[in-house]
VEXKOLTI-672690 format. One line per 4 residues: their letters; for each residue x, y, z of N, C-alpha, C. Coordinates in Angstrom, 2 decimals, always signed. Layout:
a> X,Y,Z,X,Y,Z,X,Y,Z  ... .
REM end
This chain:
xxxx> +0.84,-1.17,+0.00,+0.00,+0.00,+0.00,+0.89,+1.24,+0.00  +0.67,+1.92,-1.19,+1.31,+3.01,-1.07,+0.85,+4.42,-0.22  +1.54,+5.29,+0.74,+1.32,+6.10,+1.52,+0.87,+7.41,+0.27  +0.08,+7.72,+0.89,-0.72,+9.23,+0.07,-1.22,+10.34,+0.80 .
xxxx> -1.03,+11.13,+0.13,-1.83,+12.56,+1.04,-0.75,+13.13,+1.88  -1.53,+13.94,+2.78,-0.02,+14.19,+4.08,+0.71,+13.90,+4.47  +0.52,+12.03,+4.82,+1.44,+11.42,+5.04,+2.44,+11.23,+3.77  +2.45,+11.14,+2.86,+3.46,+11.07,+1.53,+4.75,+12.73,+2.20 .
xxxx> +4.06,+13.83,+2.48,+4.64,+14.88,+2.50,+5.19,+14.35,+4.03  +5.14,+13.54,+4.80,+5.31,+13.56,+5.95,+7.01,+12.86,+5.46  +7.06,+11.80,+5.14,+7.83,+10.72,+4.59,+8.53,+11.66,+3.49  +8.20,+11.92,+2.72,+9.26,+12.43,+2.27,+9.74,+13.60,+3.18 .
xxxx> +9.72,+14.79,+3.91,+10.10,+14.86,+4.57,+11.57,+14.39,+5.64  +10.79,+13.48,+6.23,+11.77,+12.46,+6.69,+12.87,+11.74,+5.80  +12.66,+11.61,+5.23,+13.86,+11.19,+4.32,+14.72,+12.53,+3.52  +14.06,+13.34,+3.37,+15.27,+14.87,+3.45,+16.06,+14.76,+4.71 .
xxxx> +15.63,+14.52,+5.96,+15.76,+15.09,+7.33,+17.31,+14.25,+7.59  +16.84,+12.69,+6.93,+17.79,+11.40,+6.61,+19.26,+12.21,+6.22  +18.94,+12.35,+5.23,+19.64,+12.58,+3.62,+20.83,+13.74,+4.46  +20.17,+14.68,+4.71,+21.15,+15.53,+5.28,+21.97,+15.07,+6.66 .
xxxx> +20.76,+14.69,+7.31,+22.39,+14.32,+8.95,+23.36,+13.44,+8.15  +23.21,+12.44,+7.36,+24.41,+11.42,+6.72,+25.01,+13.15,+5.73  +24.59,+13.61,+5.13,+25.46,+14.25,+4.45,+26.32,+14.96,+5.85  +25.74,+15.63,+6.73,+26.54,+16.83,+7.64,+27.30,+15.69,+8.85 .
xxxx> +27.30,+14.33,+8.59,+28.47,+13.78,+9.28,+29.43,+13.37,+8.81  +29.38,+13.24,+7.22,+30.22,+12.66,+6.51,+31.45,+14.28,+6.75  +30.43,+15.42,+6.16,+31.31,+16.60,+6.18,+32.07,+17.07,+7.60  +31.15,+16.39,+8.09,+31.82,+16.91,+10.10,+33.26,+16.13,+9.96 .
xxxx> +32.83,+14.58,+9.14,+34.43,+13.88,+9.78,+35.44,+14.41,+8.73  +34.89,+14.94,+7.81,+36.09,+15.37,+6.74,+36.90,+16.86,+7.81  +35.68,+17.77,+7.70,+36.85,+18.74,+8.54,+37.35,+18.43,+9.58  +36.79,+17.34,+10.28,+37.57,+16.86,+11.48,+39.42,+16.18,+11.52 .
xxxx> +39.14,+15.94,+9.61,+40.55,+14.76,+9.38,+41.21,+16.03,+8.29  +40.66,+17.02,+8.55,+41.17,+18.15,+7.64,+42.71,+18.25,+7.62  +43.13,+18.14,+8.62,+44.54,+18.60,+9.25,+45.86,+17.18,+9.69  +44.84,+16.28,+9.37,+45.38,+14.48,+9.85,+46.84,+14.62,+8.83 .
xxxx> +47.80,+13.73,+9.34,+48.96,+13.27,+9.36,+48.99,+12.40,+8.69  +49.75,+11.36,+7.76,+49.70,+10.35,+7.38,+50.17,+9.09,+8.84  +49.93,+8.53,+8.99,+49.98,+7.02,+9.98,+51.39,+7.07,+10.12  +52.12,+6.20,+10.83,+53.15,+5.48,+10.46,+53.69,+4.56,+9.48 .
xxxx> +51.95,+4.32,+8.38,+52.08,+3.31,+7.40,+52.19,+4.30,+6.17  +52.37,+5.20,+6.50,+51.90,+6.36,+5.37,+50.34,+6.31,+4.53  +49.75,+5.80,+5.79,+48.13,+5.75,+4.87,+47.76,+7.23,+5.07  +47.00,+7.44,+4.77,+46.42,+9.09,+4.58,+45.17,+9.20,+4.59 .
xxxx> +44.49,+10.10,+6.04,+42.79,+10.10,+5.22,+42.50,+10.93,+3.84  +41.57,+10.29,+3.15,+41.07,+10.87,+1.81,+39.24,+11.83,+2.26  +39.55,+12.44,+1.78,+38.21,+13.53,+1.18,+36.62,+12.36,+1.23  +35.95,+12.12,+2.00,+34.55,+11.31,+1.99,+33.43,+12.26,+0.80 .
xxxx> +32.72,+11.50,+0.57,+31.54,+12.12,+0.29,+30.10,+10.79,-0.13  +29.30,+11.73,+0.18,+27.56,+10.81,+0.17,+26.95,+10.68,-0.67  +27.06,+9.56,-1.82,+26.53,+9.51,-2.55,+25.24,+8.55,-2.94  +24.28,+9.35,-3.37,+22.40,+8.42,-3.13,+22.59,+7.33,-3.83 .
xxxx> +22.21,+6.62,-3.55,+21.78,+4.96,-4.63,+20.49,+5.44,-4.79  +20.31,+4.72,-5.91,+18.57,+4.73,-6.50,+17.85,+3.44,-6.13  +17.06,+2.78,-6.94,+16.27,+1.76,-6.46,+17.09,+0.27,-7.35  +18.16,+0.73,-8.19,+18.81,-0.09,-8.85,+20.23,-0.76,-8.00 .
xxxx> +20.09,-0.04,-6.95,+21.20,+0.11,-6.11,+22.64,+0.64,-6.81  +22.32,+1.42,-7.96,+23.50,+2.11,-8.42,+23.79,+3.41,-7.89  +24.44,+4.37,-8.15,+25.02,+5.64,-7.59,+23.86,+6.80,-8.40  +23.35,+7.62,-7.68,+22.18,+8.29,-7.74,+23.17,+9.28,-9.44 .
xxxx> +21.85,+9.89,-10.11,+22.12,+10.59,-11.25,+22.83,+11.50,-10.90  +23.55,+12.28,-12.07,+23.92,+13.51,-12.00,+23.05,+14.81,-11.94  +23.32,+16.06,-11.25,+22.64,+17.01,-10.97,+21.83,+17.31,-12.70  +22.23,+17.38,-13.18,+21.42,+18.05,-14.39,+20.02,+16.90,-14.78 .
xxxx> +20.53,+15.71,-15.04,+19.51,+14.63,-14.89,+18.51,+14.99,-13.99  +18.83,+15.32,-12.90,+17.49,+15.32,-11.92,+16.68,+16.56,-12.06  +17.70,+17.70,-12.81,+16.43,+18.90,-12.95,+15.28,+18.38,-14.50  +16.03,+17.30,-14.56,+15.26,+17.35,-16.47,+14.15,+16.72,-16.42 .
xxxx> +13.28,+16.91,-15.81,+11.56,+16.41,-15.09,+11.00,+17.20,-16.45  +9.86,+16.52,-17.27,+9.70,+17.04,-18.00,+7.74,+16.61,-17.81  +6.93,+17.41,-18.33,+5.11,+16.85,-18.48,+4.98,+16.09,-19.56  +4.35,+14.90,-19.79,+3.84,+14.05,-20.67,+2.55,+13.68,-20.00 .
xxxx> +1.59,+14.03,-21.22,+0.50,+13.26,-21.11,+0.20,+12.07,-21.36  -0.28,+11.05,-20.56,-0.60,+9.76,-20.32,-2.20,+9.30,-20.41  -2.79,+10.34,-20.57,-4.41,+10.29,-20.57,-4.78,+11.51,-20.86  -5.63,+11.95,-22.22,-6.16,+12.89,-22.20,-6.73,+14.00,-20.93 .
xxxx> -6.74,+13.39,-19.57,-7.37,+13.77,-18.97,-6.44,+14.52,-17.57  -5.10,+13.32,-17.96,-4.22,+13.28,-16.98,-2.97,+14.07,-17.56  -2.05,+14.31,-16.98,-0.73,+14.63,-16.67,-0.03,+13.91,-15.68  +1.44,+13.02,-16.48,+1.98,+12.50,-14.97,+3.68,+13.26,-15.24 .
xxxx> +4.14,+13.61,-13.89,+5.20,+14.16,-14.24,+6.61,+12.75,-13.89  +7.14,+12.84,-15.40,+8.17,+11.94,-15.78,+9.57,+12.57,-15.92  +10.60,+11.60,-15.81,+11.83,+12.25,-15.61,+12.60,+11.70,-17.10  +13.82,+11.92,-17.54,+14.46,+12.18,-18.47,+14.61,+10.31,-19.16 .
xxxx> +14.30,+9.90,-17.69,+14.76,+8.32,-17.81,+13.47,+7.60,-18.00  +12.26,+8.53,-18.30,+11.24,+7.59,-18.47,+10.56,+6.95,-16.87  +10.86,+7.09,-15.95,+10.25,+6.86,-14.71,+9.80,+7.84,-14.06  +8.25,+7.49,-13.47,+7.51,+8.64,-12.73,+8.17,+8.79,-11.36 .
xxxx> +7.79,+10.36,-11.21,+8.31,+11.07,-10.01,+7.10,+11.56,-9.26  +7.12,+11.59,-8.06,+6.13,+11.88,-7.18,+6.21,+11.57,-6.08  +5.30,+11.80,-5.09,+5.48,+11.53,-3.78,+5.13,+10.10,-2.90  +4.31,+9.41,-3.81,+3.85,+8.18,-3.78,+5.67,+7.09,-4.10 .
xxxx> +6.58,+7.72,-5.07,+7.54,+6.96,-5.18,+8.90,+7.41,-4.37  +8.60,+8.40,-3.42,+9.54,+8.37,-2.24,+10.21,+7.51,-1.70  +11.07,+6.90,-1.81,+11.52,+5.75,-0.99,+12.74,+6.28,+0.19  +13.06,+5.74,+1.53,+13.81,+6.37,+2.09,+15.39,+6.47,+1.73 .
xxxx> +15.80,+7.37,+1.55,+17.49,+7.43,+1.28,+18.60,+6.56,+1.73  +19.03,+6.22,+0.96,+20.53,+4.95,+1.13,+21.39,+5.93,+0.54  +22.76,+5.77,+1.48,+24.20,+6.86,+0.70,+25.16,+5.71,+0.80  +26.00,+5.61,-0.06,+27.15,+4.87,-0.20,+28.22,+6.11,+0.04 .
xxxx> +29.00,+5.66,+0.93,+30.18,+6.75,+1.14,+31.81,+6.57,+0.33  +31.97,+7.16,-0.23,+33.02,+7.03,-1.33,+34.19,+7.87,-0.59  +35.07,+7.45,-1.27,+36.43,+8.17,-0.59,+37.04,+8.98,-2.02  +37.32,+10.26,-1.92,+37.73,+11.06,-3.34,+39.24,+11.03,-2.54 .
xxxx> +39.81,+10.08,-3.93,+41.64,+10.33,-3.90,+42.24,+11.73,-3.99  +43.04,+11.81,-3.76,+43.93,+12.84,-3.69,+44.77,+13.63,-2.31  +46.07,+14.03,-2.81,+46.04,+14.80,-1.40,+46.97,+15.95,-1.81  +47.24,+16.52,-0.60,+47.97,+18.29,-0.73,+49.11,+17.59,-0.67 .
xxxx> +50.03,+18.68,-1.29,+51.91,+17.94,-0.70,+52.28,+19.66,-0.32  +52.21,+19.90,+0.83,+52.66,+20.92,+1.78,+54.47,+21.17,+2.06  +55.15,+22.28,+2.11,+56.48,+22.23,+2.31,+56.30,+22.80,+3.36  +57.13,+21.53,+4.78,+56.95,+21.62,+5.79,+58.39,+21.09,+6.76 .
xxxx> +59.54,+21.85,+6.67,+60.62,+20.84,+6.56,+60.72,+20.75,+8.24  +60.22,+20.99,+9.38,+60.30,+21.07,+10.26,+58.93,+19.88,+11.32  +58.20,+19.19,+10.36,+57.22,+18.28,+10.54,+58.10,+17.00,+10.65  +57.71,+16.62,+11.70,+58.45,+14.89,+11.85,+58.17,+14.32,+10.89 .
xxxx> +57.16,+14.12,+9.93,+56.29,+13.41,+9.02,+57.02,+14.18,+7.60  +57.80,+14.67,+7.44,+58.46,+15.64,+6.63,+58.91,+14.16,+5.70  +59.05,+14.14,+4.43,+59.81,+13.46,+3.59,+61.70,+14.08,+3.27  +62.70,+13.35,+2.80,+64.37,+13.93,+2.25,+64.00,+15.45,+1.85 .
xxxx> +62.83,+15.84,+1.20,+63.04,+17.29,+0.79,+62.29,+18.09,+1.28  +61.54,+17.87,+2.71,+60.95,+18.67,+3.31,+59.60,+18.80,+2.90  +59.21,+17.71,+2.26,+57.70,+17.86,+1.93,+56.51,+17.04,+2.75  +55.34,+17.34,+3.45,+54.43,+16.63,+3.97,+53.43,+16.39,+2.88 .
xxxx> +52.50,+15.34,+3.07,+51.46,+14.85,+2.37,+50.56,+15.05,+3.27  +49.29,+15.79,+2.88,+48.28,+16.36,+4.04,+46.51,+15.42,+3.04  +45.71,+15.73,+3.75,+44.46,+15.32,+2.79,+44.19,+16.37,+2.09  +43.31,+15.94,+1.09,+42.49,+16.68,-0.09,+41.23,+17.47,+0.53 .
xxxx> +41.05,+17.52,+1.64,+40.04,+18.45,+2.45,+40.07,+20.19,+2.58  +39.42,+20.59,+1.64,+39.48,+22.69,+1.89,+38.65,+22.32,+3.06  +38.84,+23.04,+3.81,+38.09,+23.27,+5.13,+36.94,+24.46,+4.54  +36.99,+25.25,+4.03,+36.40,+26.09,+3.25,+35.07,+25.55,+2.75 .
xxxx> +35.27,+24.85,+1.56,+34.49,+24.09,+0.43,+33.65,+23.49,+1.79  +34.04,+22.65,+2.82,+33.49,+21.64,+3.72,+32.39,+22.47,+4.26  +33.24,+23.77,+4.28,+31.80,+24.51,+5.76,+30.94,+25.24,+5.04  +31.17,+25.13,+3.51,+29.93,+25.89,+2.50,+28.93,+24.52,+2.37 .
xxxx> +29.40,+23.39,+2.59,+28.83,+21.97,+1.91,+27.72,+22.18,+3.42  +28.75,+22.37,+4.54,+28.00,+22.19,+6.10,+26.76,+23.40,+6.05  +26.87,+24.27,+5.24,+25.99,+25.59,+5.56,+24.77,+24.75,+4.59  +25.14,+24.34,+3.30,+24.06,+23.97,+2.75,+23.25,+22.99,+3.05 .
xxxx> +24.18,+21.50,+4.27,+23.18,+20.92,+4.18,+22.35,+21.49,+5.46  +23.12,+21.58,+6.19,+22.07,+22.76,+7.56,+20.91,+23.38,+7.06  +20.69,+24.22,+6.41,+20.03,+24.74,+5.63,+18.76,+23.48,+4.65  +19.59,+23.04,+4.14,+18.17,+21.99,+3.33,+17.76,+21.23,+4.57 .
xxxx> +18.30,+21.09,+5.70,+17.88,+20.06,+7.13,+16.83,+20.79,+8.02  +17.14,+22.11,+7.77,+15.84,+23.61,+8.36,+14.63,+23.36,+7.38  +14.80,+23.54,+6.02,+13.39,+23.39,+5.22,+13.07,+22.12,+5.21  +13.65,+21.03,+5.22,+12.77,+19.74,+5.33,+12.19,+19.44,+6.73 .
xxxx> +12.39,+20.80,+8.57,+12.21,+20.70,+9.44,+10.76,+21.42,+9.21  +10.86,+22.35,+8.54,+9.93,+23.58,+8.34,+8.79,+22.64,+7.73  +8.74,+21.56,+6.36,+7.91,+20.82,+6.12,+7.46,+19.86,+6.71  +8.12,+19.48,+7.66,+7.83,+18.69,+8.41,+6.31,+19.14,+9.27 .
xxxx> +7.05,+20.07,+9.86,+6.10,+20.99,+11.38,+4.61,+21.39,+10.17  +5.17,+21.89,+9.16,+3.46,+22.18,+7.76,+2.60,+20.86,+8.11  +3.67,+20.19,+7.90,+2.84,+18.34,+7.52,+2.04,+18.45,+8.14  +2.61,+18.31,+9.41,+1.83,+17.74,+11.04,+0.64,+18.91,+11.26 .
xxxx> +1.16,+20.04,+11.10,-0.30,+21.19,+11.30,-1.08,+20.74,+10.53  -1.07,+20.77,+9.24,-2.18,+20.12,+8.42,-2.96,+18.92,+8.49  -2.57,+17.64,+9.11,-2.67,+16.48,+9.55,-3.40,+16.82,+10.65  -2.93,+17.67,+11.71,-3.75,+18.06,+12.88,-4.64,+18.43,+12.39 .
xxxx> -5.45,+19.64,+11.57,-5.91,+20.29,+11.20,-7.14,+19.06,+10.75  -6.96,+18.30,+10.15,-7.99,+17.79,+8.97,-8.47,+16.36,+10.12  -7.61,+16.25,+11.35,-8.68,+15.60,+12.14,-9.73,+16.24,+13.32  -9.13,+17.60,+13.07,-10.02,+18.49,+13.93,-11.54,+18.60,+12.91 .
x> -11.52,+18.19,+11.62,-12.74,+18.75,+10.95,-13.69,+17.32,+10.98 .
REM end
């Protein structure tokens, strides 16, 4: 049975609410390893990031894909709104968010000749983390975690609302 009505807005909802704490911990531990050392093994933390699976369990589309929602009529009578890939979008096909956490290679090589961790020519290997980029990523998902709070609290007034009548 698929969920409809308020509750659809409730659930999805909740799965924004999802979507972001996994995004703003992944970013918490990146600026947290912002500044990390390589080991004694010379392992190095790498740059994380959250990426959605779909229902195929593959790695969610690219941003432009997901704005390309386009109207096709399906019934003279109807309109269903379809996406670029031919599958309907709506609130009925909400499903809750899964992130696969990926590790992005790379790292800084810092001249640091006074670092124990220093290489023969005075160079350190630091992570691929801007602390910068991290706390614009942290502002945005904060921010999308406030409006999916804000729809939330709508939901429930409205839900209240329609058993008061």
């Amino acid at each position: 049975m698929e969920i409809q009505g308020i509750l659809s807005a409730i659930k999805a909802s909740y799965g924004g609410i999802s979507s972001q704490l996994k995004r703003m911990e992944v970013i918490s531990e990146n600026i947290a390893n912002a500044e990390a050392l390589p080991d004694q093994n010379g392992n190095l933390y790498h740059k994380k990031v959250a990426l959605l699976k779909n229902k195929n369990n593959s790695l969610g589309q690219q941003f432009g894909e997901k704005l390309s929602l386009k109207l096709t009529q399906s019934n003279a009578k109807h309109l269903a709104l379809t996406g670029s890939n031919g599958k309907k979008h709506g609130p009925s096909g909400i499903v809750e968010n899964k992130y696969e956490i990926v590790e992005v290679g790379g790292e800084k090589i810092i001249h640091d000749p006074t670092n124990p961790r220093a290489d023969e020519n005075g160079y350190v290997k630091m992570p691929n983390v801007s602390v910068v980029e991290e706390m614009v990523d942290l502002m945005s998902a904060s921010r999308a975690y406030e409006a999916n709070i804000t729809v939330l609290t709508a939901s429930k007034a409205m839900a209240k609302k329609t058993f008061e009548i």
